[in-house]
FIVEX-883564 format. One record per atom (N, C-alpha, C, O): x, y, z. Coordinates in steps of 0.05 Angstrom, whole numbers, plus 5000, padded with zeros to 4 digits. Layout:
# residues N
XYZ
...
//
This chain:
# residues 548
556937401765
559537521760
561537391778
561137331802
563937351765
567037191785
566737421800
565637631799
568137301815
570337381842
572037501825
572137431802
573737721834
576937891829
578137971850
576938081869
581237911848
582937921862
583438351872
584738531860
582338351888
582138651895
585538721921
586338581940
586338901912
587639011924
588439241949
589239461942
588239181976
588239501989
590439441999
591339252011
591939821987
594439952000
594340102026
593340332026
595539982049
594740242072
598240192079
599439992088
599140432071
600940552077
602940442062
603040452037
605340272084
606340062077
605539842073
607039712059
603639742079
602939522072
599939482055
597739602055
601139222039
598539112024
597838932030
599238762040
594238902023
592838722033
591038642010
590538781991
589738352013
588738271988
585938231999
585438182023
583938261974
581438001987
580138061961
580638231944
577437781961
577237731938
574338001935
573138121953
574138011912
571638261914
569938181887
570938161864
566838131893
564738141883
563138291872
561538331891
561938481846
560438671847
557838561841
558238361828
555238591845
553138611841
550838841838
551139001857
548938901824
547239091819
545138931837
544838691841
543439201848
541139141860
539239411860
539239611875
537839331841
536239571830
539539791803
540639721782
539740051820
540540201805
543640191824
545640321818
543340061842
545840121859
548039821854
546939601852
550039831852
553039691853
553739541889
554739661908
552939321889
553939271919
556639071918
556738891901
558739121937
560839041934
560638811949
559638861970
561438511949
562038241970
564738301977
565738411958
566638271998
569438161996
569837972016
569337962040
570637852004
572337562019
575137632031
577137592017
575537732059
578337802065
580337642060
579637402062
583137662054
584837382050
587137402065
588737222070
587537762076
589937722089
592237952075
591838112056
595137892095
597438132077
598237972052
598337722052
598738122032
599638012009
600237782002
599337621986
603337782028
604337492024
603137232030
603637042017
601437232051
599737012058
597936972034
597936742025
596537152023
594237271998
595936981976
595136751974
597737071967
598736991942
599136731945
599136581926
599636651973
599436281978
596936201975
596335971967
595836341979
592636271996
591636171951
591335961937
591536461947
591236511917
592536221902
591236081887
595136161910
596735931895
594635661896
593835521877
594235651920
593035411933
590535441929
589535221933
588835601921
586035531908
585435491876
583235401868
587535561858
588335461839
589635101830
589734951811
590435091862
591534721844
590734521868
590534281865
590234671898
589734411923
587534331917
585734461906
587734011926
585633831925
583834041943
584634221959
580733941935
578934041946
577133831969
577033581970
575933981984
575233702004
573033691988
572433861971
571433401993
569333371982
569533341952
567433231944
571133391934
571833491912
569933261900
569333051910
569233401869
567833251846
567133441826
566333671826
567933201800
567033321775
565733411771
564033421789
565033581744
562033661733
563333781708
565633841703
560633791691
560733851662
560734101662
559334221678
563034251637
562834551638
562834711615
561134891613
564634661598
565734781570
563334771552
562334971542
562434501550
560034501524
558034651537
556334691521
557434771563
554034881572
555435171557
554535291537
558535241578
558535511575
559035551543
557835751534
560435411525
560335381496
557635531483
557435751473
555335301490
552535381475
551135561497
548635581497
552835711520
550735931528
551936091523
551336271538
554036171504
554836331487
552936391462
552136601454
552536201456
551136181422
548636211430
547236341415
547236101457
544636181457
543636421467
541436521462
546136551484
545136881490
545337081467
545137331471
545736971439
547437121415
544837041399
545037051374
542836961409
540536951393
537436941415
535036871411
538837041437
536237161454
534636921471
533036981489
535336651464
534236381470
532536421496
530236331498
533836571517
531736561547
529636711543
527436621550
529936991527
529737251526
526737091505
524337071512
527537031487
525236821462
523636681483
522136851494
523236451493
523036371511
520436411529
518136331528
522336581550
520036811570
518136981547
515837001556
518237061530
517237281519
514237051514
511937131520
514836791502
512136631492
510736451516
508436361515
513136381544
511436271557
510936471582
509536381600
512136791585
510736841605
512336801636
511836911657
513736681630
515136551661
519036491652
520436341639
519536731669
521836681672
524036461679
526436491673
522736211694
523336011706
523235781694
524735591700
521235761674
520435601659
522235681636
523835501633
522435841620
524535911611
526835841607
527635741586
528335901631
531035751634
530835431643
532735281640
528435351653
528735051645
529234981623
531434891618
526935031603
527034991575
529035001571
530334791566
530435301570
533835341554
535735111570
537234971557
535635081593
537234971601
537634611588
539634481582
535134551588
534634331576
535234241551
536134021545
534534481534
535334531510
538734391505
539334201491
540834581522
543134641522
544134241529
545134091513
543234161558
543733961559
543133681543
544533481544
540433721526
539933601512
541633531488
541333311478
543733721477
544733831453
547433601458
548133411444
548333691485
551033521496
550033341500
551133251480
548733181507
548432951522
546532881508
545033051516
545232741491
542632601479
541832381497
542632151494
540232441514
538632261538
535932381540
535232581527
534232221560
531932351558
531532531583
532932531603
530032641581
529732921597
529332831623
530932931640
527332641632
529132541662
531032481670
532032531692
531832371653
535632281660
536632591657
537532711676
536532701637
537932991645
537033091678
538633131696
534333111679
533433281700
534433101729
534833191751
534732871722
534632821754
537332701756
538032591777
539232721729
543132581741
543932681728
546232611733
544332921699
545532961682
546333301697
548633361703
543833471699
543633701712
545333611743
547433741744
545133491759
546233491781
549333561775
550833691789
549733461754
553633421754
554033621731
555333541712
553033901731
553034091709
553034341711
550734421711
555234581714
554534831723
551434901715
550435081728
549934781696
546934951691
545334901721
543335041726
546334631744
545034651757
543934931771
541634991778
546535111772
546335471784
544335521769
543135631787
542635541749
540635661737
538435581727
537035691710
538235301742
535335151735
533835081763
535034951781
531735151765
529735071783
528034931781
526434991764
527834791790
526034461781
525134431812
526534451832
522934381811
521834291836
522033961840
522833811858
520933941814
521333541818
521033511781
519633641766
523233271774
523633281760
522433271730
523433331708
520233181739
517933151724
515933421710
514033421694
517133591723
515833891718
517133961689
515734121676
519433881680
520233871648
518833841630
518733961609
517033591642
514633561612
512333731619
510333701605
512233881636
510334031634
511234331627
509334491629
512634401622
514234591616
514634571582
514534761567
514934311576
514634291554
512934331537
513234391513
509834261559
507534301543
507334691544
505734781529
508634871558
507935071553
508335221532
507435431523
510335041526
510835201489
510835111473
512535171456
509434961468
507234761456
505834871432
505534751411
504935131439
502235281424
505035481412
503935621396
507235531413
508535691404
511335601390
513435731391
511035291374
513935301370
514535311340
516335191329
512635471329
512735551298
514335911311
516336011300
513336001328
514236291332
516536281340
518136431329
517436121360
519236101384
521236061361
522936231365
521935911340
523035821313
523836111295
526036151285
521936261294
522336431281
523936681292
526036761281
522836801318
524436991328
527036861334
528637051333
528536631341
529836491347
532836621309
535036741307
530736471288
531936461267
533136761260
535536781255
531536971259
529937181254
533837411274
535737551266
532437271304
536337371314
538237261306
540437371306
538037101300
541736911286
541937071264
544137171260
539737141246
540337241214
541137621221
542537781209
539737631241
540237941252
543937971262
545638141255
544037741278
547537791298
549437641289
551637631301
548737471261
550837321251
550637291230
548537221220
553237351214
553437291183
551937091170
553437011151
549836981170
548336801164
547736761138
545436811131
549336671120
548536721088
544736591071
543436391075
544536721061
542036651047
541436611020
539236651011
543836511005
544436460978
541836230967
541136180944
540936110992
539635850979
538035750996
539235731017
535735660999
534135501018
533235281007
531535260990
535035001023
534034791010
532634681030
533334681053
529934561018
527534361030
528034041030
529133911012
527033981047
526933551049
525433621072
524833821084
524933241076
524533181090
524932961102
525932821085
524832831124
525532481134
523332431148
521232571149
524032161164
522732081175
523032021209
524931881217
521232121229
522832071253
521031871268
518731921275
523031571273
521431331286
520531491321
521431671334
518031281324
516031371350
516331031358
516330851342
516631031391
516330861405
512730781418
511630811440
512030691394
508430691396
508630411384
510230321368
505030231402
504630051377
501830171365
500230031354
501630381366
498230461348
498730811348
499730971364
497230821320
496731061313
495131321330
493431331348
496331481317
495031711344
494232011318
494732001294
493332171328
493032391304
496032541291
496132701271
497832451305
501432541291
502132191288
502632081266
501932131299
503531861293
502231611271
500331481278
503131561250
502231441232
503731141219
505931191209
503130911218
504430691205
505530771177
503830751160
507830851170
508930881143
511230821133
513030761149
511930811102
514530741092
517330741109
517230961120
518830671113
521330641118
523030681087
522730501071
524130821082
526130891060
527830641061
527930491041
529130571082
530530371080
528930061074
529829911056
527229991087
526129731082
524229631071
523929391066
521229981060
519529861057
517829761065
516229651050
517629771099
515329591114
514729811117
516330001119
510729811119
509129961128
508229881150
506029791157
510629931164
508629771199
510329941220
510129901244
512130121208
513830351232
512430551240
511430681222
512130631269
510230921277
512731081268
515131051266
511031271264
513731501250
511831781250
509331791246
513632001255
512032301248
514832311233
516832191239
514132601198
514932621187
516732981191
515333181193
518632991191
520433231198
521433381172
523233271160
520633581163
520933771143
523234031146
522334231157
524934021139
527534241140
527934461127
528834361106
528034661124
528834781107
532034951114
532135101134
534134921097
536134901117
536935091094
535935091071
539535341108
541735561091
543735401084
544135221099
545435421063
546735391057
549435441076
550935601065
550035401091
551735411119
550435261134
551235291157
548735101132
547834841151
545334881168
544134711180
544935091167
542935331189
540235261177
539535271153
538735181200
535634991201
534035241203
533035311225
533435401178
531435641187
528835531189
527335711197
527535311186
524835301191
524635041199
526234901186
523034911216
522334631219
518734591221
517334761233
518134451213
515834291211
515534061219
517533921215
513333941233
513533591248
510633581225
509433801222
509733391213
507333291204
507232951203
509132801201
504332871206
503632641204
505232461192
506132551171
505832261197
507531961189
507331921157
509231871141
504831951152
503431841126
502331991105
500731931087
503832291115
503532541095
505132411071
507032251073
503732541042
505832441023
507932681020
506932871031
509132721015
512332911014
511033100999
511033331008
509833050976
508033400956
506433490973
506533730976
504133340992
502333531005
504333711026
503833951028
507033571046
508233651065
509833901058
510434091072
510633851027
511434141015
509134371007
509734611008
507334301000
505434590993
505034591009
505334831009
504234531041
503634711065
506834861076
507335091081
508134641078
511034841083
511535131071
511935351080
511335001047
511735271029
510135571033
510935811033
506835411035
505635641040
506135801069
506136041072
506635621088
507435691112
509635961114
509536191120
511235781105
514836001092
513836181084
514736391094
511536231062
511536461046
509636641056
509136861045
508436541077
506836721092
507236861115
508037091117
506536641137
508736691163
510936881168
511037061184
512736801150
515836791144
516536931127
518936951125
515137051110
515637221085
518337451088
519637531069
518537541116
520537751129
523237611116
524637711099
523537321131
525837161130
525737151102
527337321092
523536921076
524636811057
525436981038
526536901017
524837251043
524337391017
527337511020
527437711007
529237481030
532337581031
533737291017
535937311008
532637081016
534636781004
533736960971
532037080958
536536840971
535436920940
534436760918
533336870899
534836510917
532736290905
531636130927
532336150950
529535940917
528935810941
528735560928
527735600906
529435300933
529735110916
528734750929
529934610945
526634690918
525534350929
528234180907
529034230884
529133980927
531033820911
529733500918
529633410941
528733390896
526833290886
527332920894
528332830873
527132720911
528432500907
527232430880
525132540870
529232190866
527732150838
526131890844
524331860828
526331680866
524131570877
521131770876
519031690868
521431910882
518532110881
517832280862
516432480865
519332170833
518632320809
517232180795
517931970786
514632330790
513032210771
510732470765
510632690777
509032360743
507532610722
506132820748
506733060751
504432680764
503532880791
504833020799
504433260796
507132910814
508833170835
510533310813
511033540820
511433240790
512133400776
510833670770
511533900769
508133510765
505933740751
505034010781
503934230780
506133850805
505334060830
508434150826
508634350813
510334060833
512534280827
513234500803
514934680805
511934450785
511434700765
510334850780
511635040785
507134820795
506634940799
507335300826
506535530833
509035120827
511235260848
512535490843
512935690858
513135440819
515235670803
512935820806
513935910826
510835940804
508736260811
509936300835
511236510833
510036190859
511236340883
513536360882
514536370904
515536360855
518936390856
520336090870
522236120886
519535880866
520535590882
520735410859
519035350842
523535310863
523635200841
524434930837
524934920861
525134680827
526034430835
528434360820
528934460798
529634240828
531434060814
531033750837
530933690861
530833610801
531533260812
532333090792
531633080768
534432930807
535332700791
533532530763
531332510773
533532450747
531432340730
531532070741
533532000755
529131860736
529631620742
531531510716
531531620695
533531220725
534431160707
533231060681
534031170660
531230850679
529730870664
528331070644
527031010624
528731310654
528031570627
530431710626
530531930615
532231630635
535831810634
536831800607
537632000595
536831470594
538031330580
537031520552
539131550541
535631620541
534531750523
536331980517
536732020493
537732170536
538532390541
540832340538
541932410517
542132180557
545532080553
546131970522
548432000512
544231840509
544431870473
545432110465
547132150448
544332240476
544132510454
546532690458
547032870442
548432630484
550932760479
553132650485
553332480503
555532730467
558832670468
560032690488
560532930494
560832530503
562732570521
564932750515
565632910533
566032750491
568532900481
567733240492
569033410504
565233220483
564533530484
563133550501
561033680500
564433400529
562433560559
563533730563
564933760543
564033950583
565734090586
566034000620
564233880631
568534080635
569134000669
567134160677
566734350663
565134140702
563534330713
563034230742
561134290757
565434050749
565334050782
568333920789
568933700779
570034040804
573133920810
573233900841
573034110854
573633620855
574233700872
576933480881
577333270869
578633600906
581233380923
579533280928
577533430931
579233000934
578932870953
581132840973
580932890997
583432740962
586532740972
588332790955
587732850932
591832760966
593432800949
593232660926
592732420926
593532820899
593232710872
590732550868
590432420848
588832550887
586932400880
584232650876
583532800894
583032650853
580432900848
578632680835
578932470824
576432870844
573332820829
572732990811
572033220814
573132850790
571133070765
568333040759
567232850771
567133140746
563833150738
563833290712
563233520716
564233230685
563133390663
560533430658
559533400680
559333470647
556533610649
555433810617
557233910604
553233840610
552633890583
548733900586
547233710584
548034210593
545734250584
544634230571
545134390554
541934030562
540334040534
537034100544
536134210564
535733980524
532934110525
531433890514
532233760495
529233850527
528033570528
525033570547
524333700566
523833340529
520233380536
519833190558
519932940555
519233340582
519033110608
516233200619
515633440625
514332960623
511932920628
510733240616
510333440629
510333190589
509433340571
509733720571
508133900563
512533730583
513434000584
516734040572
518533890579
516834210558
520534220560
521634300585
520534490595
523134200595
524934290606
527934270606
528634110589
530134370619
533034370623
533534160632
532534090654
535534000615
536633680624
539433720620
540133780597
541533690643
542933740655
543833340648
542833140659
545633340630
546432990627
549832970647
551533140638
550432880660
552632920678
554632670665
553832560645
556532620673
559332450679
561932520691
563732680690
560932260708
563432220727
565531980716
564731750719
567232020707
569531790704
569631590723
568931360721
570631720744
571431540769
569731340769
570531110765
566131430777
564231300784
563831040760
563030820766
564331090744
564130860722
566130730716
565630540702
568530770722
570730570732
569630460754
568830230751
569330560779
568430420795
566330190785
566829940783
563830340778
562230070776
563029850756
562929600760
563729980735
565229780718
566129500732
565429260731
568829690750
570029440775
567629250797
567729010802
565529440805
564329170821
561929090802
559929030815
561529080771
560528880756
561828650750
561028430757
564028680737
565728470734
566028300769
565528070775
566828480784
567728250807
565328120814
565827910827
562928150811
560028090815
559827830795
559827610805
559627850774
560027730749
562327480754
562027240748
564627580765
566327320770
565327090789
565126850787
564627340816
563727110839
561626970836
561126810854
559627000812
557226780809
558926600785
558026370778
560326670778
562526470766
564526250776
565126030767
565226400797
567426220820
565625930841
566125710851
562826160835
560726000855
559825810846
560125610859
557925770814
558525540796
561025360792
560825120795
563425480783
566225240785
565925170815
566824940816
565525210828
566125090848
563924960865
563724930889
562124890843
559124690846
557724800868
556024630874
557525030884
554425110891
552225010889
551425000866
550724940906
546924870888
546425050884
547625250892
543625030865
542825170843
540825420863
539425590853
541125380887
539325600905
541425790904
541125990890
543925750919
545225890925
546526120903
547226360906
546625920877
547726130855
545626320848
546426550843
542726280845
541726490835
539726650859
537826800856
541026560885
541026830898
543327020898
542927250904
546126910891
547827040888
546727270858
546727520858
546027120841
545027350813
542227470813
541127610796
541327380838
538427680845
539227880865
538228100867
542327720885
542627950899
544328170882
544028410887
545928090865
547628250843
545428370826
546428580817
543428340820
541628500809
543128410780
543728600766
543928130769
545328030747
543027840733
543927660720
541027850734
538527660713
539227640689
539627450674
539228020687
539828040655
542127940642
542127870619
543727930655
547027910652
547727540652
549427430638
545927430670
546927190664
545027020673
543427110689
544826730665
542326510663
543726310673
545926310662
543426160688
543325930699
541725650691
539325600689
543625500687
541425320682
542125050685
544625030684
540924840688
541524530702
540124340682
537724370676
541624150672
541623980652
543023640657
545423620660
541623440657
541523240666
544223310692
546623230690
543023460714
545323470730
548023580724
550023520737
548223770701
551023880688
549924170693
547624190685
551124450704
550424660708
551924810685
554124750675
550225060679
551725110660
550425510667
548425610678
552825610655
551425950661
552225990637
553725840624
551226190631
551226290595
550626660611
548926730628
552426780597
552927150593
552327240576
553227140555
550127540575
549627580553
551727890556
551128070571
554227890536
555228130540
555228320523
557128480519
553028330511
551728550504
550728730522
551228970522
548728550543
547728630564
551028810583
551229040590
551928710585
554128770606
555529050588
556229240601
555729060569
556629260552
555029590550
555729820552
552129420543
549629650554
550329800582
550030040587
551229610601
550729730626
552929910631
552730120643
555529800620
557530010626
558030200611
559830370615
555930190586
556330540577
555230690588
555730930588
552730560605
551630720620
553030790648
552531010657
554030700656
555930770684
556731030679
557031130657
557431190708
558031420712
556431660698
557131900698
554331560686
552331780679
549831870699
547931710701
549732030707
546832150720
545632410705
547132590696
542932410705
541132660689
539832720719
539132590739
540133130705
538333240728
536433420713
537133520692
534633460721
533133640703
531633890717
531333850741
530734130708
529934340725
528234560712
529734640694
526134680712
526434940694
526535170705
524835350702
528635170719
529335460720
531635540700
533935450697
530535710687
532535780662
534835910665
536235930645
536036090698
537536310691
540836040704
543236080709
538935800706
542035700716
544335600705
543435450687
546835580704
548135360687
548735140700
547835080722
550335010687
550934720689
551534670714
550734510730
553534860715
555334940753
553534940769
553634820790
551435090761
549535150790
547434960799
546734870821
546234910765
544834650780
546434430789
545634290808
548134410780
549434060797
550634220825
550434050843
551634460834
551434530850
548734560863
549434580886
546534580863
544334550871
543134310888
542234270910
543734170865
543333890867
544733790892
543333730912
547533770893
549633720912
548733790944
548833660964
547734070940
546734200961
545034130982
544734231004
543733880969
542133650980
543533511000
542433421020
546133480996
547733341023
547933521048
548233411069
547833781048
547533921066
544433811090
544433741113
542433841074
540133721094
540633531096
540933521121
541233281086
542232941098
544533061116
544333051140
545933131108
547833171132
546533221157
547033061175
545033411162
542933451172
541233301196
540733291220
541033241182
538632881189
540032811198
539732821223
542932671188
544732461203
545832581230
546032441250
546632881229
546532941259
544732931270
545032901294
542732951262
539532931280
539732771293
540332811317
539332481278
539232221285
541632041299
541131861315
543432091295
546232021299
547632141318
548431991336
548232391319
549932451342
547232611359
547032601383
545532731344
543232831371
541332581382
540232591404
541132401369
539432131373
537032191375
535732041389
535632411364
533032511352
531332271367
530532271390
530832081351
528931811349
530531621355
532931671353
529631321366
526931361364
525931541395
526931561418
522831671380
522031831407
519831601426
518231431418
520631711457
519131501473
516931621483
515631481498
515831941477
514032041493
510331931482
509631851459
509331941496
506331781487
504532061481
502132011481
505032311478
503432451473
504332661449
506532771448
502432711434
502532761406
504333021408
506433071396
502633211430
504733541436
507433421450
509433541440
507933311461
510833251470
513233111450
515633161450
511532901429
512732841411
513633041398
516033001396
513033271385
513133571367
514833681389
517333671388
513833761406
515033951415
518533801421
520733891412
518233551438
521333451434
523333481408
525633561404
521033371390
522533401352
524633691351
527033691346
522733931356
523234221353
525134311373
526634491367
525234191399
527134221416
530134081404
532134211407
530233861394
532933771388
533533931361
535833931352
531434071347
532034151326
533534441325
534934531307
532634581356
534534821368
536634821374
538035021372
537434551383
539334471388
541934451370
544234501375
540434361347
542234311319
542734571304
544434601287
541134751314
541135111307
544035181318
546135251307
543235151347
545535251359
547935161345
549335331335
548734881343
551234761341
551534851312
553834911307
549934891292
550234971270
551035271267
552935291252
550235481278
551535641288
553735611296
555635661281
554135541317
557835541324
559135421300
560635571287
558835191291
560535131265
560935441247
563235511240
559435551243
559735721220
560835981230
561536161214
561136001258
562036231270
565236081273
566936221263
566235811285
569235691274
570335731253
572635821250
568635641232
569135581202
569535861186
570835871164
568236111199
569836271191
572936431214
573736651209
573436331226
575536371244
577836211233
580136261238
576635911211
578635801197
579035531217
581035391214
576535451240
576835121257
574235061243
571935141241
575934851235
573234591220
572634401234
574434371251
571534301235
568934031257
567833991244
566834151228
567333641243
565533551227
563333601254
564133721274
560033481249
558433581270
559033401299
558833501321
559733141294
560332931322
562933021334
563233021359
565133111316
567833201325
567333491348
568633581367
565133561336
565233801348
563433851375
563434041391
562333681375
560433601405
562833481415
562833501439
564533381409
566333171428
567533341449
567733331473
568333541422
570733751427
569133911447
570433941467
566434041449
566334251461
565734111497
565534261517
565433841496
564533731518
566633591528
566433391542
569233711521
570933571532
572533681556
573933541570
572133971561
572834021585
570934121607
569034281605
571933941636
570633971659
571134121680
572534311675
570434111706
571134331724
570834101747
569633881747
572534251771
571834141796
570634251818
570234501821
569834091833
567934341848
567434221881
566234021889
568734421892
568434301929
569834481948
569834721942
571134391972
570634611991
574034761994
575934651983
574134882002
577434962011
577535072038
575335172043
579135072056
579035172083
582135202079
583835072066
582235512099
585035612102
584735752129
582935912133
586835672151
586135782170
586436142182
585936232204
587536292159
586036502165
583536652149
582936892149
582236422136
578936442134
576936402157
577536222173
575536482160
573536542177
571436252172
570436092187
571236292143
569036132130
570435912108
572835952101
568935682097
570335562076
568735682057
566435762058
571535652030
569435782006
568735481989
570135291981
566535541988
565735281962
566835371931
565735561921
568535271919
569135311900
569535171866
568634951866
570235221848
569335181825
571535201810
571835441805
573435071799
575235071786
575834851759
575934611760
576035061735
576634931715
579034691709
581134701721
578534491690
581234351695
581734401661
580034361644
584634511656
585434591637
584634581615
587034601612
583634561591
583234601564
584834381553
586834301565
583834251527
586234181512
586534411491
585434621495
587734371474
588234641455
586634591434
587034741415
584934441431
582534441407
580134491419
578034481406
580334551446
578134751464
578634981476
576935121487
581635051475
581535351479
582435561449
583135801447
582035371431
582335531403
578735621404
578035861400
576935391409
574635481413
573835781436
573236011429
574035721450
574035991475
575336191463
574636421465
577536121451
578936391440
577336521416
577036751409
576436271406
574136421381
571736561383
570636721367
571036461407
567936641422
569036831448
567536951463
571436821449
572437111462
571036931499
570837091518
570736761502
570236621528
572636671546
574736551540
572636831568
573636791584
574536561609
573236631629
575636391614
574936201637
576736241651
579036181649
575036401679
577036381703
579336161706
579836001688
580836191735
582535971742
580435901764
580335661770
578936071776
577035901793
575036091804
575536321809
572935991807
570936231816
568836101846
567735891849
569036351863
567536231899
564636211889
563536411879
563335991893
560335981890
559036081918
557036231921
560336001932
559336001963
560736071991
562435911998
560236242003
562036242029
560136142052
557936252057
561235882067
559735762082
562035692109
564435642111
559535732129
560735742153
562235442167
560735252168
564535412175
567135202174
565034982195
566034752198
563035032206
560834802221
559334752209
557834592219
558234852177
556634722171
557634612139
559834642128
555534492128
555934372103
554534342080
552434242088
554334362055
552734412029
550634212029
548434242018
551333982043
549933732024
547833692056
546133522057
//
């Protein structure tokens, strides 16, 4: 608890000093800091608000007290102690947690330079710095629970909507060269090489951004087995939580559609779980035959900017996919097929510009394998005379197909709106990921042991709880942050902290003073009702001796 400016009247005259309350047991004990008669008081008061401080130095303040707002509003210490038992350990953890969230470094660098320059230093005990990863291992055996009661209070103390639970998963790189029982050589989405250590991270996120469940599994799980244990997990475990979402929905990459995982996502719909996914292009083209553009109807509008919108028409049909009917959802976007339209042709020109302007024959038809243009155009060399020949038929095919995508689903009670809203809903978990990876710097992970790997995963993944929370507690106050804007913002104000001496003090006070806000951090404080002193006494120490 601050310091307050206390007042005693004796007679005529007033006298100030600063006053402390504390509980001990059932009783109220009072500190006071004498300061003197009024008028001295109110200098004294002036001057610990703006004089340089001796010794003086920064430290980090806004973003701890920010997310120890959000984390006492979902019990985080209280969670915590309850699974490991130890109060101390506890607030490491949380603390770590908190600093981890702001600062993406690794836990020694937090523990042994990050914590030094950080009000959480007041509430972390660390013997040596290294005692983090062992702390780590203590909740180890509990971070499927620690997850749940965690989730379980946010959905209890905050508007937490449950319209929708969407599932994915990614991939998170490991700083290993050999496999371990979590760590596995597997795909890279982006490249294709099977030679990255990687553990695989499974989400299931609310529709407000909110990570109600996480899962870490093996590198080299395929994505259907990582969902039927998820699932069953969710529906067992968790049944308290899932059974208030009111659909629950796998959104399907169409890289990973084929007759199997199809035939296991049917199977899904018995536990109420249902899919939607893109079709591959290659079986799209069948569907987009079969309906009129004239007669799509609009079924998604959005600004992008002034006068500038995205439309999406859209037109339900019914159609036999890997030997079942289901709901095929045929889409168009205008825009998107003007667009591509525009970079076929400019594609199409520059292996044209690149021929007139005599290229060898390497260079041009890597230019038409990197354009993915074979079909579209031939190359060919004749006593030394080059010649390209267009088939625009081919080029005609392709742009009727532009701006078309198929999604397909069988859940029957949806329409057009909802599944492509469904669908869409998928950017929410990539969004996701990209804060993971991007502004939390998730991976790659450097720890060499299988429980530290998980348990770090699940720790930055609290992290992203928290901050996902505060967004949605802003966002309804009407302040939007994208997720990096909003780490910037909450870590942008600091405090100072060092000694003051006044010679009718007895003692110097060590003290703690905020340095002003900008106003896109005290709209924040004003939104979580945060109070921040003008300055608060950590310490009253005697004028011969010294802190350090």
């Amino acid at each position: 608890m601050s310091w307050n400016v206390h007042i005693i009247q004796r007679k005529t005259k007033t006298y100030v000093s600063l006053k402390k309350n504390k509980r001990a047991g059932k009783k109220i004990i009072s500190d006071y800091i004498y300061l003197g008669p009024a008028i001295d008081a109110v200098k004294m008061l002036t001057e610990l608000q703006v004089k340089p401080l001796i010794d003086e130095r920064e430290i980090s303040y806004s973003g701890e007290i920010v997310l120890e707002k959000i984390a006492d509003s979902i019990g985080l210490t209280r969670v915590l102690e309850k699974h490991t038992g130890d109060d101390r350990v506890a607030r490491v953890v949380r603390n770590i947690i908190l600093l981890r969230t702001l600062f993406p470094e690794s836990k020694r660098k937090l523990a042994e330079v990050r914590l030094k320059h950080s009000i959480l230093k007041d509430s972390t005990e660390l013997k040596y710095p290294g005692e983090v990863y062992r702390f780590m291992d203590k909740i180890y055996n509990d971070l499927d629970d620690v997850m749940y009661d965690l989730v379980k209070n946010a959905i209890k103390n905050h508007p937490i909507g449950l319209e929708y639970l969407i599932i994915d998963a990614t991939r998170i790189k490991i700083w290993k060269d050999r496999e371990t029982g979590l760590v596995r050589f597997g795909y890279s989405s982006r490249n294709e090489l099977k030679s990255l250590p990687q553990v695989n991270l499974v989400l299931g996120v609310s529709e407000q951004h909110i990570p109600l469940f996480a899962k870490v599994y093996p590198g080299n799980t395929q994505d259907v087995k990582m969902f039927d244990d998820f699932i069953h997990r969710i529906n067992t475990r968790y049944k308290s939580l899932t059974r208030k979402a009111k659909e629950k929905f796998i959104i399907f990459d169409q890289g990973n559609v084929n007759e199997d995982n199809i035939k296991y996502l049917r199977k899904l719909q018995e536990q109420g779980i249902y899919f939607v996914s893109m079709m591959k292009t290659n079986s799209a083209h069948r569907f987009i035959e079969k309906v009129d553009i004239s007669s799509m109807p609009l079924i998604y509008s959005h600004e992008k900017s002034e006068n500038v919108r995205t439309e999406i028409y859209g037109k339900i049909i019914k159609g036999v996919l890997y030997g079942k009917q289901s709901r095929v959802l045929v889409c168009y976007n205008p825009d998107l097929m003007e667009q591509k339209c525009e970079t076929l042709d400019r594609r199409v020109n520059a292996v044209r510009q690149a021929v007139d302007s005599k290229k060898d024959a390497d260079a041009v038809k890597w230019l038409i394998s990197k354009y993915n243009l074979k079909r579209v155009l031939k190359y060919t060399e004749n006593n030394g005379k080059s010649e390209l020949q267009t088939d625009y038929n081919e080029i005609k095919s392709r742009k009727d197909r532009y701006g078309f995508f198929v999604l397909f689903t069988e859940h029957s009670g949806s329409s057009a709106e909802e599944v492509l809203a469904i669908y869409k809903s998928r950017g929410i978990v990539e969004e996701g990921f990209r804060a993971l990876k991007s502004d939390m710097a998730i991976d790659p992970v450097y720890h060499s042991k299988d429980v530290r790997i998980e348990t770090h995963t699940v720790m930055v993944v609290l992290g992203y709880l928290l901050m996902s929370i505060l967004r949605a507690i802003l966002a309804r106050e009407g302040i939007k942050h994208s997720f990096g804007g909003l780490s910037e913002t909450i870590r942008s104000g600091n405090a100072v902290e060092g000694f003051y001496e006044h010679e009718r003090l007895k003692n110097r006070l060590y003290i703690r003073r905020p340095i002003k806000p900008e106003p896109d951090l005290e709209a924040i404080f004003r939104a979580l009702r945060i109070k921040v002193p003008l300055f608060d006494v950590k310490e009253v120490v005697p004028t011969n001796s010294s802190m350090y």
